[in-house]
C-alpha positions in Angstrom: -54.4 43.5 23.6 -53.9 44.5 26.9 -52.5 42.2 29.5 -55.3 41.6 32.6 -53.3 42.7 35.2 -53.2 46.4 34.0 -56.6 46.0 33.8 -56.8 44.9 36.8 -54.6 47.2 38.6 -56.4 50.2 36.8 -59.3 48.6 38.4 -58.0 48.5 41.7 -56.6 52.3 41.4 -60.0 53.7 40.7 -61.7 51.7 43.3 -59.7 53.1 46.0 -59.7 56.6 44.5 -63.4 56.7 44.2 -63.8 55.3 47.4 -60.9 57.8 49.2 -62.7 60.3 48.0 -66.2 59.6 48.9 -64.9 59.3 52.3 -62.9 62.7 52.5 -65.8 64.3 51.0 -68.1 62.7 54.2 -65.5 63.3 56.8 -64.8 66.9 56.0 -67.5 68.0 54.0 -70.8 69.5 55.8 -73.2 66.8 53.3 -76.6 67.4 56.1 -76.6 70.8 55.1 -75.5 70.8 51.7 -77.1 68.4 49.2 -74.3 68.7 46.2 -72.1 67.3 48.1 -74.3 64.6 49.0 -74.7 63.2 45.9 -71.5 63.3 44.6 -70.6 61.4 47.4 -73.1 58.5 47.1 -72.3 58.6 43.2 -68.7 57.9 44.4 -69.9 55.0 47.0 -71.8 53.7 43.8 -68.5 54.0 41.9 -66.6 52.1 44.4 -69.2 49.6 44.4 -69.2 48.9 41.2 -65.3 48.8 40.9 -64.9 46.1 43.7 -67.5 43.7 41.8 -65.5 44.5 38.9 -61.9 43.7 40.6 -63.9 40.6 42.1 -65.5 39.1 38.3 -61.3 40.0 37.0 -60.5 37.5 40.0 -62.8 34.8 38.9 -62.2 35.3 34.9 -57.9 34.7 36.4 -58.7 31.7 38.2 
């Protein structure tokens, strides 16, 4: 079985990666003009999202 806090860290990893790059894609992409980019960057919010209610239920199951 494997121990919480790699699960938790792997957690935390793809939070922030989702969310870095959600970002980038915002800050340096043209997303008025182009739709694609658009969406993948609010699937990526949604992503992020999800991870940090994930990393925040891993916090409660630890206490």
């Amino acid at each position: 079985m494997v121990p919480l806090h790699i699960v938790f860290i792997a957690t935390v990893i793809l939070t922030a990666a989702s969310g870095l790059a959600a970002t980038c894609i915002v800050v340096f992409g043209d997303t008025r003009r182009n739709e694609g980019q658009r969406a993948v960057a609010e699937k990526l919010a949604q992503i992020a999202m999800i991870g940090a209610a994930a990393m925040t239920s891993l916090l409660a199951v630890s206490v």
